[in-house]
SEMIVEX-305033 format. One record per residue (C-alpha): residue in three letters; chain; x, y, z. Coordinates in Angstrom, 2 decimals, decimal comma, padded with zeros to 5 digits. Example, Ala and Ser with C-alpha at 12.3 -4.5 7.8 and 13.67 -1.06 7.14 Angstrom:
# SEMIVEX-305033
<type = Ala&mol = A&east = 012,30&north = -004,50&up = 007,80>
<type = Ser&mol = A&east = 013,67&north = -001,06&up = 007,14>
END
This chain:
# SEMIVEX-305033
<type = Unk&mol = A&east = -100,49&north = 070,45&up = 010,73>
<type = Unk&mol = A&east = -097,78&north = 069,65&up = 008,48>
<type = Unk&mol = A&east = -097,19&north = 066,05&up = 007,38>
<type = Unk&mol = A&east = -093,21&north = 065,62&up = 007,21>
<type = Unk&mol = A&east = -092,11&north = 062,04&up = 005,82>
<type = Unk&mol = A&east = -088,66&north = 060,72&up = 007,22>
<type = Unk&mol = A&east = -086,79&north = 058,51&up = 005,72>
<type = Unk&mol = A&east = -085,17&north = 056,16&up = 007,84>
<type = Unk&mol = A&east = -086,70&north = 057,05&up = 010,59>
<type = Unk&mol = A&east = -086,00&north = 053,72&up = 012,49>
<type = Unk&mol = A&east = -082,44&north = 054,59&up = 012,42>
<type = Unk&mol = A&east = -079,61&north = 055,80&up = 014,50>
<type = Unk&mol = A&east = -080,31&north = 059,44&up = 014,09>
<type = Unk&mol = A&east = -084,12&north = 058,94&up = 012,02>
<type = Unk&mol = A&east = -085,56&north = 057,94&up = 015,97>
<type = Unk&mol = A&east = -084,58&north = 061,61&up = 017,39>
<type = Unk&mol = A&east = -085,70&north = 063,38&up = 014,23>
<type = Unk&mol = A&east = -088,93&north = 061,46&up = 014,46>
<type = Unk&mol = A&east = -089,46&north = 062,48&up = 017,96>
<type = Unk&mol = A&east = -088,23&north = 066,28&up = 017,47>
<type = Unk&mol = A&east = -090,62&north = 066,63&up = 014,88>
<type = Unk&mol = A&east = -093,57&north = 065,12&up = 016,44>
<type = Unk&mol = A&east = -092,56&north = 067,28&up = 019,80>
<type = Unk&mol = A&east = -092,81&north = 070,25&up = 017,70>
<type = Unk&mol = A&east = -096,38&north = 069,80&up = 016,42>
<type = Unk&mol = A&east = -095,44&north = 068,31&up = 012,98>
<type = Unk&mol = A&east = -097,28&north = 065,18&up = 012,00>
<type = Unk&mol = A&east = -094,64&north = 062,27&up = 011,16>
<type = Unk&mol = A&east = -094,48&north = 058,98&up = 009,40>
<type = Unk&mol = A&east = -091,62&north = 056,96&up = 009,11>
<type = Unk&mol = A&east = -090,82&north = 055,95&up = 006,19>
<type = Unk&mol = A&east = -088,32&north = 052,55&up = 006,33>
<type = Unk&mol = A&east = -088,10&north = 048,65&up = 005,87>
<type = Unk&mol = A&east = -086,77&north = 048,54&up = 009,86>
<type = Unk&mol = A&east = -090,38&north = 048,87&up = 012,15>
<type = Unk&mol = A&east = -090,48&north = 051,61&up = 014,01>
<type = Unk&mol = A&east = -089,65&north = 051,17&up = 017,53>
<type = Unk&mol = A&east = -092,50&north = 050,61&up = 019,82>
<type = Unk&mol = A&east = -093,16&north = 053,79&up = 021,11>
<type = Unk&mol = A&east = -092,08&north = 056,17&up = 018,23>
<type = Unk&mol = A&east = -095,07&north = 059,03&up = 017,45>
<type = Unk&mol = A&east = -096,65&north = 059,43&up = 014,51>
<type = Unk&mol = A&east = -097,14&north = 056,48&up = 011,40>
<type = Unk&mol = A&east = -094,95&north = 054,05&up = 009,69>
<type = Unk&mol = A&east = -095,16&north = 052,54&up = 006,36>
<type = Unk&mol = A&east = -092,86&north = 049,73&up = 005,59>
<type = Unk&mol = A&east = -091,16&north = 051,13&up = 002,12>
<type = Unk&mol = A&east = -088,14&north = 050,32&up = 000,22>
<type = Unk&mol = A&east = -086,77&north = 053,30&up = -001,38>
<type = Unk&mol = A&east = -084,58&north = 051,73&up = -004,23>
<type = Unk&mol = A&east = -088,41&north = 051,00&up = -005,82>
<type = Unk&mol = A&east = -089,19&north = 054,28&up = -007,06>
<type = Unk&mol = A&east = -092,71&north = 053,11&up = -007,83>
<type = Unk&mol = A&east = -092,68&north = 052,55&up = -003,76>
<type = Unk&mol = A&east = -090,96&north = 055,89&up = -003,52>
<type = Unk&mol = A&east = -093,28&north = 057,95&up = -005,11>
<type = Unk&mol = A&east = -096,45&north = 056,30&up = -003,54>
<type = Unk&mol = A&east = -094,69&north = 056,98&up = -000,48>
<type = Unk&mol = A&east = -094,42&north = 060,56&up = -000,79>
<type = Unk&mol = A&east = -097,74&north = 060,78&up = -002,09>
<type = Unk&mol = A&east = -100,54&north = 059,06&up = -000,64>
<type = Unk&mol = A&east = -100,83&north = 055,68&up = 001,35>
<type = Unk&mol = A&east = -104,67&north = 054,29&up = 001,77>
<type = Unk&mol = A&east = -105,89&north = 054,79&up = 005,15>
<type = Unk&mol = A&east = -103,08&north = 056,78&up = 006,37>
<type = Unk&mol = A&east = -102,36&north = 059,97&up = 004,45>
<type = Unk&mol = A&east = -103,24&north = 061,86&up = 001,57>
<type = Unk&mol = A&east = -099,83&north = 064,20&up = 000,98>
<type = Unk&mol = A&east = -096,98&north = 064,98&up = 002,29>
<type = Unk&mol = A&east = -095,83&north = 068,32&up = 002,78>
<type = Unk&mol = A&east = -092,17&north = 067,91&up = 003,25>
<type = Unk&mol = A&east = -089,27&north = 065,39&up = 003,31>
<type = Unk&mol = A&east = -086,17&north = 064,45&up = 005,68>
<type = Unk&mol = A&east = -084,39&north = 061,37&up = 003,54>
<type = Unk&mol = A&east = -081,98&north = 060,06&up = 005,92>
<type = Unk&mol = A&east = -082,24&north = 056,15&up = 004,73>
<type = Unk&mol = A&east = -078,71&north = 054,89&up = 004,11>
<type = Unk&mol = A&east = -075,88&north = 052,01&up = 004,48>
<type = Unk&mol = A&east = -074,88&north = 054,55&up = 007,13>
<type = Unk&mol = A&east = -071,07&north = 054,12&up = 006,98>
<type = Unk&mol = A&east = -068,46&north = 052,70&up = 004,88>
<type = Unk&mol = A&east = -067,34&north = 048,94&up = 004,97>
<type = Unk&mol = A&east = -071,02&north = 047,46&up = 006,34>
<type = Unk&mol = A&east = -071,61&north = 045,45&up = 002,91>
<type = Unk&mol = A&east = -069,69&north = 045,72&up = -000,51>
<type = Unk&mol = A&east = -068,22&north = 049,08&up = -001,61>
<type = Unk&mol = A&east = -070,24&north = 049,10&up = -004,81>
<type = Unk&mol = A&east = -073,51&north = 047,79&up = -002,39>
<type = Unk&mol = A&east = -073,28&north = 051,02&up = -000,42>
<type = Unk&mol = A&east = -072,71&north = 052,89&up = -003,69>
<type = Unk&mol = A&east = -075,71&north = 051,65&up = -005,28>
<type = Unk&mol = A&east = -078,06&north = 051,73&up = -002,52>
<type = Unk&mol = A&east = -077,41&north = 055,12&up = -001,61>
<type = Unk&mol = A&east = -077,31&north = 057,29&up = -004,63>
<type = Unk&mol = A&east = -080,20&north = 054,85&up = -005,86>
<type = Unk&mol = A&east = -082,46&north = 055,43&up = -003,33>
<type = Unk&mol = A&east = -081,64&north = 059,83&up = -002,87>
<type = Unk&mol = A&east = -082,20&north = 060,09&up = -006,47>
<type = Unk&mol = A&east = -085,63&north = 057,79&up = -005,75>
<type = Unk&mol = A&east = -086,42&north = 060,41&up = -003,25>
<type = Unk&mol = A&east = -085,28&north = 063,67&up = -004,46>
<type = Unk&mol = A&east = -087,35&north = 062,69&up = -008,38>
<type = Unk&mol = A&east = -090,14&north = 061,42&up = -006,61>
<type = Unk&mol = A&east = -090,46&north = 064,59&up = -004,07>
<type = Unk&mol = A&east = -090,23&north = 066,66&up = -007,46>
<type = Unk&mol = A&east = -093,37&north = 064,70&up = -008,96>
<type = Unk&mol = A&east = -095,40&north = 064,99&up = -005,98>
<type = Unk&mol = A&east = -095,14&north = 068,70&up = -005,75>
<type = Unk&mol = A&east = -092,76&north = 068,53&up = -002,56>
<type = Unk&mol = A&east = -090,34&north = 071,59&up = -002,53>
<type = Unk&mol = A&east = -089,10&north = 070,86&up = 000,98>
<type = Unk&mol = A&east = -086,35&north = 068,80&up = 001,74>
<type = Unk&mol = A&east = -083,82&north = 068,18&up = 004,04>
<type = Unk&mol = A&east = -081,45&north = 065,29&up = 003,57>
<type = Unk&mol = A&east = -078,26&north = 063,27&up = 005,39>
<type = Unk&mol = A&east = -074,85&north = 064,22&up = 003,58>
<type = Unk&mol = A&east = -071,89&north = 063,55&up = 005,40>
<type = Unk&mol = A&east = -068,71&north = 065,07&up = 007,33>
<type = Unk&mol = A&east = -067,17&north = 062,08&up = 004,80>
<type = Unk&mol = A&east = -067,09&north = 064,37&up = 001,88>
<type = Unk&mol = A&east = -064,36&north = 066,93&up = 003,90>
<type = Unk&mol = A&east = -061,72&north = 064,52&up = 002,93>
<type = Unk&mol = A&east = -062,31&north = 061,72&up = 006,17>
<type = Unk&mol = A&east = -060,16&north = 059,91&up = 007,55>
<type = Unk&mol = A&east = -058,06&north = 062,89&up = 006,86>
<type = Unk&mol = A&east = -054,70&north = 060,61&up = 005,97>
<type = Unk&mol = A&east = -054,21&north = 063,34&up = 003,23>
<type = Unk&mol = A&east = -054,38&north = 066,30&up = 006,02>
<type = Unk&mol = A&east = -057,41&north = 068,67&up = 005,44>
<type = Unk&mol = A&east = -056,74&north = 072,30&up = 003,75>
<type = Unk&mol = A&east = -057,00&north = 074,29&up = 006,65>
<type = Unk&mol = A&east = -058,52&north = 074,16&up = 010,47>
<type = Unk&mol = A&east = -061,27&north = 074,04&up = 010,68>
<type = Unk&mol = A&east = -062,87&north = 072,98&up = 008,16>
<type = Unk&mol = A&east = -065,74&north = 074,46&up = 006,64>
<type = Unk&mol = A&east = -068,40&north = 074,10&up = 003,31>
<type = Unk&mol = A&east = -065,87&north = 076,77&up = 001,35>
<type = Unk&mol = A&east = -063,72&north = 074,06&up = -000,07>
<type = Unk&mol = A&east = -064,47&north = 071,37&up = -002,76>
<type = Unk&mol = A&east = -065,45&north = 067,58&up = -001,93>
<type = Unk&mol = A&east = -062,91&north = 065,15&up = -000,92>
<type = Unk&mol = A&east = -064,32&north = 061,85&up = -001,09>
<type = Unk&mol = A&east = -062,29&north = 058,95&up = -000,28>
<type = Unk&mol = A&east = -064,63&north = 056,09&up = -000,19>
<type = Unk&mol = A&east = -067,34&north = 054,76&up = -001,84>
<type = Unk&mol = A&east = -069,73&north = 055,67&up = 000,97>
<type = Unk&mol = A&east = -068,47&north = 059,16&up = 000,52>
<type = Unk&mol = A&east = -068,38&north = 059,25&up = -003,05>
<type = Unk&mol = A&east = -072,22&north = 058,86&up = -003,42>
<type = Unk&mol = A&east = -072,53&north = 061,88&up = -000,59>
<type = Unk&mol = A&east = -070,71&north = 064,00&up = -002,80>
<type = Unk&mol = A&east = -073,12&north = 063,14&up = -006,15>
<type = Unk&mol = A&east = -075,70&north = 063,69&up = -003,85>
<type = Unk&mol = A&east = -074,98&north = 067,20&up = -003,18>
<type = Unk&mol = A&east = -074,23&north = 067,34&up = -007,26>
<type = Unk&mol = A&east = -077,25&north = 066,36&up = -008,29>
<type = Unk&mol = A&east = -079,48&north = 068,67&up = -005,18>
<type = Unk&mol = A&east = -077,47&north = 071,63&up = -006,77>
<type = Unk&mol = A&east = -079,05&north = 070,47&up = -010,36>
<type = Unk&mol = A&east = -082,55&north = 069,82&up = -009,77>
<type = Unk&mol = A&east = -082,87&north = 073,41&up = -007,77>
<type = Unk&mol = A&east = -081,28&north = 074,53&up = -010,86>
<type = Unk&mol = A&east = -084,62&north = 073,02&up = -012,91>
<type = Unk&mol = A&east = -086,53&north = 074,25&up = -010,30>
<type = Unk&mol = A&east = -086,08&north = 077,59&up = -008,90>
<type = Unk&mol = A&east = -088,50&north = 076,92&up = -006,33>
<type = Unk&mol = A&east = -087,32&north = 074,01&up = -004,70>
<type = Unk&mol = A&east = -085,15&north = 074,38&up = -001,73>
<type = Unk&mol = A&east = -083,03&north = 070,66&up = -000,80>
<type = Unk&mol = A&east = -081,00&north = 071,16&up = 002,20>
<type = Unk&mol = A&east = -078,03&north = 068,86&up = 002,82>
<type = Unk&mol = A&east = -076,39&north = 067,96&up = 006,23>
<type = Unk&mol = A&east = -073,33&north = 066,90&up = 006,37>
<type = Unk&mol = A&east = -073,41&north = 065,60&up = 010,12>
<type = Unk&mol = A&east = -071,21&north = 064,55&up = 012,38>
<type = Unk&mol = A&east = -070,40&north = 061,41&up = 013,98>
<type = Unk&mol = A&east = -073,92&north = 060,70&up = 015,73>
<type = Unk&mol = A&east = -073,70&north = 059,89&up = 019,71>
<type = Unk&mol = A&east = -076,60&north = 059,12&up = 022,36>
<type = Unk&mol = A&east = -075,87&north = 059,69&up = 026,16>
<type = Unk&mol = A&east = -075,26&north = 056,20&up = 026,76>
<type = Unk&mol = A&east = -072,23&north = 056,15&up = 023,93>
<type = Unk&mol = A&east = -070,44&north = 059,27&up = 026,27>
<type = Unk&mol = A&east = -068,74&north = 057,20&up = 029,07>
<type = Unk&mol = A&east = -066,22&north = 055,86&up = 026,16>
<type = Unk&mol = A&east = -065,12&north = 059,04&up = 025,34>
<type = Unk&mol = A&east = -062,56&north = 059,22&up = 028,48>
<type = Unk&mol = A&east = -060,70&north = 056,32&up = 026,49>
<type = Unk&mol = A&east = -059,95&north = 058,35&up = 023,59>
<type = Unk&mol = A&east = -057,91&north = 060,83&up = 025,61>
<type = Unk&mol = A&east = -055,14&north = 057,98&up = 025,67>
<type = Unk&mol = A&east = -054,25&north = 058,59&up = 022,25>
<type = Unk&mol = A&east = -055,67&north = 061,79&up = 019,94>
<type = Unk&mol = A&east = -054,74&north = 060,06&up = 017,01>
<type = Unk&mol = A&east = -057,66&north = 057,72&up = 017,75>
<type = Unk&mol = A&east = -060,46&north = 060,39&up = 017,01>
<type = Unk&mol = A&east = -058,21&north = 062,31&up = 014,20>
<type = Unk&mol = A&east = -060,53&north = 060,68&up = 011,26>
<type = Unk&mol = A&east = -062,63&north = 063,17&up = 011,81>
<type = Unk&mol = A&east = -061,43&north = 065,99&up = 013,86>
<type = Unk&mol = A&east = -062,68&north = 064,41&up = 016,87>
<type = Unk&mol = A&east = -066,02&north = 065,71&up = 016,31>
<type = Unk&mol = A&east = -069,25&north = 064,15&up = 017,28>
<type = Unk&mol = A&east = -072,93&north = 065,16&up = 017,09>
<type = Unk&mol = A&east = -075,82&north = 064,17&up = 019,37>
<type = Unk&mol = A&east = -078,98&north = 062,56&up = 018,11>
<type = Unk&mol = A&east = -080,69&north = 065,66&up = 019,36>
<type = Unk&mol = A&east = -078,77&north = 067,92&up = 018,21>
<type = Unk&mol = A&east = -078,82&north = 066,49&up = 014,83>
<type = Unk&mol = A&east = -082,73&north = 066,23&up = 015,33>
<type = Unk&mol = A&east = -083,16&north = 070,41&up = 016,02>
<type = Unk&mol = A&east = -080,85&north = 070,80&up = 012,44>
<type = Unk&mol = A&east = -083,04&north = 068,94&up = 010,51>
<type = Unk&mol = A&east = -085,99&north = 070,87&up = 011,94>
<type = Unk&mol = A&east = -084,28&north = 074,27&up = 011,15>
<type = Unk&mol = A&east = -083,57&north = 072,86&up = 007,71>
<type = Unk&mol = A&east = -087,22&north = 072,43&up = 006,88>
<type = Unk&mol = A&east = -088,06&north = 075,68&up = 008,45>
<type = Unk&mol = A&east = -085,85&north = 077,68&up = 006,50>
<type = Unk&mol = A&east = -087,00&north = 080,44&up = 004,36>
<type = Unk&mol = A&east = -085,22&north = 079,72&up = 001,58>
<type = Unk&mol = A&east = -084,89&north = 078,43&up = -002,31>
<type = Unk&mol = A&east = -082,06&north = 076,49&up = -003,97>
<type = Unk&mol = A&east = -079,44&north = 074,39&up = -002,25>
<type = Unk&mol = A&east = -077,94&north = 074,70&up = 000,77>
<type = Unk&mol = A&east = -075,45&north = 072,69&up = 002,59>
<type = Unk&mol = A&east = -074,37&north = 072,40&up = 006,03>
<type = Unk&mol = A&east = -071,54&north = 071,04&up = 008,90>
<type = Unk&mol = A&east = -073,58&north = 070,06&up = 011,42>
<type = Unk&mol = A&east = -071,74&north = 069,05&up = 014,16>
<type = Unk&mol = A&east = -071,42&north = 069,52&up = 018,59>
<type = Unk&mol = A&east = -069,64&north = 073,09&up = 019,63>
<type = Unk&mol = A&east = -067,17&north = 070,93&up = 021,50>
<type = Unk&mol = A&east = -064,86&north = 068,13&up = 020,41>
<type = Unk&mol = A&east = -064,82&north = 064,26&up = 021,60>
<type = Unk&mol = A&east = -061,64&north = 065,00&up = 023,50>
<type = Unk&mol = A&east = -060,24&north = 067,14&up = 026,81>
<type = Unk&mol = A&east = -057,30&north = 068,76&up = 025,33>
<type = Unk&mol = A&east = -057,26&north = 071,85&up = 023,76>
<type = Unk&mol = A&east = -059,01&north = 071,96&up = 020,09>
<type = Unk&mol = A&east = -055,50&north = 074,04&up = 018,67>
<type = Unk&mol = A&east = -053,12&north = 071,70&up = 020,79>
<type = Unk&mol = A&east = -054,66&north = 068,32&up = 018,92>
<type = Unk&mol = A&east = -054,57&north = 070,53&up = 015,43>
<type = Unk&mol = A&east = -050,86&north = 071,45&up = 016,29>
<type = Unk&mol = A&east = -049,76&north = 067,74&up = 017,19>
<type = Unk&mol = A&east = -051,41&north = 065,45&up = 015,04>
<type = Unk&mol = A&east = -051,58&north = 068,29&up = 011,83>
<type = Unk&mol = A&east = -048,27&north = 070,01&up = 011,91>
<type = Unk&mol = A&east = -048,51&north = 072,75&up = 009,37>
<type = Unk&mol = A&east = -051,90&north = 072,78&up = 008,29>
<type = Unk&mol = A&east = -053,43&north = 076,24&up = 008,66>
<type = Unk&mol = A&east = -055,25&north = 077,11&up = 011,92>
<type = Unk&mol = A&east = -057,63&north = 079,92&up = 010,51>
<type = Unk&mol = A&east = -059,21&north = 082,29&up = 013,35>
<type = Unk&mol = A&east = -058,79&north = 081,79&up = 016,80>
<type = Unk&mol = A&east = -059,56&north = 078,39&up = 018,22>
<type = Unk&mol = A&east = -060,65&north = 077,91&up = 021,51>
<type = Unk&mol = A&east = -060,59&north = 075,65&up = 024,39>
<type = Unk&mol = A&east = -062,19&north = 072,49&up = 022,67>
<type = Unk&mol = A&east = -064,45&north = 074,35&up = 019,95>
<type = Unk&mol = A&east = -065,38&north = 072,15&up = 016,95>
<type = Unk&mol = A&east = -062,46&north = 071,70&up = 014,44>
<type = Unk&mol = A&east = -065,73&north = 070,84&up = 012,04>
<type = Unk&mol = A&east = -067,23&north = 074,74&up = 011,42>
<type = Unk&mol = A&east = -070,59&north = 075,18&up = 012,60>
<type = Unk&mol = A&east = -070,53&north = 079,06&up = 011,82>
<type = Unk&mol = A&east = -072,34&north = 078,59&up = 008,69>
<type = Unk&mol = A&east = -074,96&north = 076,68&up = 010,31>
<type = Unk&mol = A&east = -075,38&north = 079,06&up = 013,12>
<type = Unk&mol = A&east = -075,50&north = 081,76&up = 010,78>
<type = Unk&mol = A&east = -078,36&north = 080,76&up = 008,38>
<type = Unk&mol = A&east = -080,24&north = 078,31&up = 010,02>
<type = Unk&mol = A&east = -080,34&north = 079,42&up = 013,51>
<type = Unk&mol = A&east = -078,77&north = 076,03&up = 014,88>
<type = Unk&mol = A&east = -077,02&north = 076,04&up = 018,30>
<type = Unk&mol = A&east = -076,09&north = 072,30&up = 019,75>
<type = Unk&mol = A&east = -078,22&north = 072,18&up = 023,29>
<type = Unk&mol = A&east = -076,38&north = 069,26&up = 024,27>
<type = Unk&mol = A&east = -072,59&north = 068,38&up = 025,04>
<type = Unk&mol = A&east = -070,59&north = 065,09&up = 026,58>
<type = Unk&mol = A&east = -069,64&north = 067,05&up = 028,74>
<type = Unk&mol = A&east = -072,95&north = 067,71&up = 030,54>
<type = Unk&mol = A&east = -073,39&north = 063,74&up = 030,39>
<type = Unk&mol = A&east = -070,25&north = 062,80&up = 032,25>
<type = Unk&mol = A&east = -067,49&north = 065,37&up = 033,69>
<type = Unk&mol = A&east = -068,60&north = 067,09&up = 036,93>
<type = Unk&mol = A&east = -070,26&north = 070,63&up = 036,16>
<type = Unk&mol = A&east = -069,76&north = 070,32&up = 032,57>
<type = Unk&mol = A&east = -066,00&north = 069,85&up = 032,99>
<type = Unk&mol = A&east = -066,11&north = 073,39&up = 034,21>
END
């Protein structure tokens, strides 16, 4: 059995991964200064990831509960923008990936996944994105200090697989995470589609987000990769191309867009990694999947 350490894994999106992983056979422990909730699988170990002494114990070998880990899924965070200080989120998060990525690299772990963000495509999108919809093909657009540590992120990944051929570090940039109790609020954004435009009105479940991190770590691969992982479907009712053509007026529509298909590309994600979103609002909420 594998032993896969998750970072975060009291979190928001951390609990599904957790509970993917451990569905899947894959022996777990949460790795986080939040417990674990009550009746999350697998171990936790109370650790506080901008001490890289803690760090690289962590990843290594805790008395009486493990003596390796095999692979990593670092999703510990300040998970937004404007939560504490700017320079507080900064700090914490580029502190603790680099804790995580250098001490995966001195305990012999060459597998890991980690959290980046749809933040680095240029969110809230007041400066209108390049084209719709977006994809990985264009450079970082950070516009906050939350986002600005996502994007060194990715930067420094793409340098330590460039020391080390043999590590592969996949980076997610995920969507807006959403649990089927958050989907009976999403009839109120229909009164204005400005209200969702910070991010294309995408979303992505907690399970959804779960299976990508899973394919992440399962992928046959070296170097760094990075992916959109986000729903198939939008937040919103109206017509993916009809919310592009009134709230981005002259931004190029590239392919065809239809019905309410993702504005935030999965293609690249479906391509390499196998990933296909199991779950929609829709099947939460409208009648027959708003068939």
């Amino acid at each position: 059995m594998t032993r896969i350490a998750v970072t975060g894994g009291s979190g928001r999106l951390g609990r599904a991964v957790v509970r993917d992983l451990a569905q899947h056979g894959y022996d777990v422990v949460n790795l986080d200064l939040l417990p674990a909730p009550g009746d999350a699988p697998g171990d936790f170990v109370r650790v506080d990831l901008t001490d890289y002494g803690q760090t690289v114990q962590a990843l290594t070998r805790i008395e009486d509960r493990y003596d390796r880990v095999d692979g990593v899924v670092h999703l510990a965070a300040v998970p937004a923008p404007g939560l504490v200080p700017n320079t507080t989120t900064f700090v914490n998060n580029l502190t603790a990936t680099h804790h995580v990525f250098a001490a995966a690299r001195a305990a012999g772990i060459r597998n890991v996944v980690w959290a980046s963000s749809e933040t680095v495509l240029g969110l809230p999108f007041d400066t209108p994105p390049p084209y719709i919809p977006v994809d990985e093909e264009y450079h970082p657009r950070p516009e906050s200090s939350y986002s600005l540590a996502k994007t060194l992120e990715e930067e420094m990944a793409g340098q330590l697989c460039r020391w080390d051929p043999e590590l592969k570090m996949v980076g997610l940039r995920f969507s807006n995470v959403m649990y089927p109790e958050d989907y009976a609020e999403f009839a109120s954004f229909e009164t204005d589609p400005r209200l969702r435009k910070w991010n294309l009105w995408g979303y992505i479940d907690a399970r959804d987000g779960a299976q990508a991190c899973r394919l992440g770590l399962e992928l046959r691969a070296t170097g760094r990769e990075i992916f959109i992982i986000a729903n198939a479907d939008t937040v919103m009712s109206t017509p993916s191309a009809d919310l592009a053509a009134q709230v981005f007026p002259g931004v190029e529509v590239r392919g065809e867009v239809r019905g309410t298909s993702t504005l935030l590309s999965i293609e690249k994600a479906r391509r390499v990694l196998g990933y296909e979103p199991q779950h929609s609002w829709r099947d939460e909420v409208l009648p027959d999947g708003g068939a």
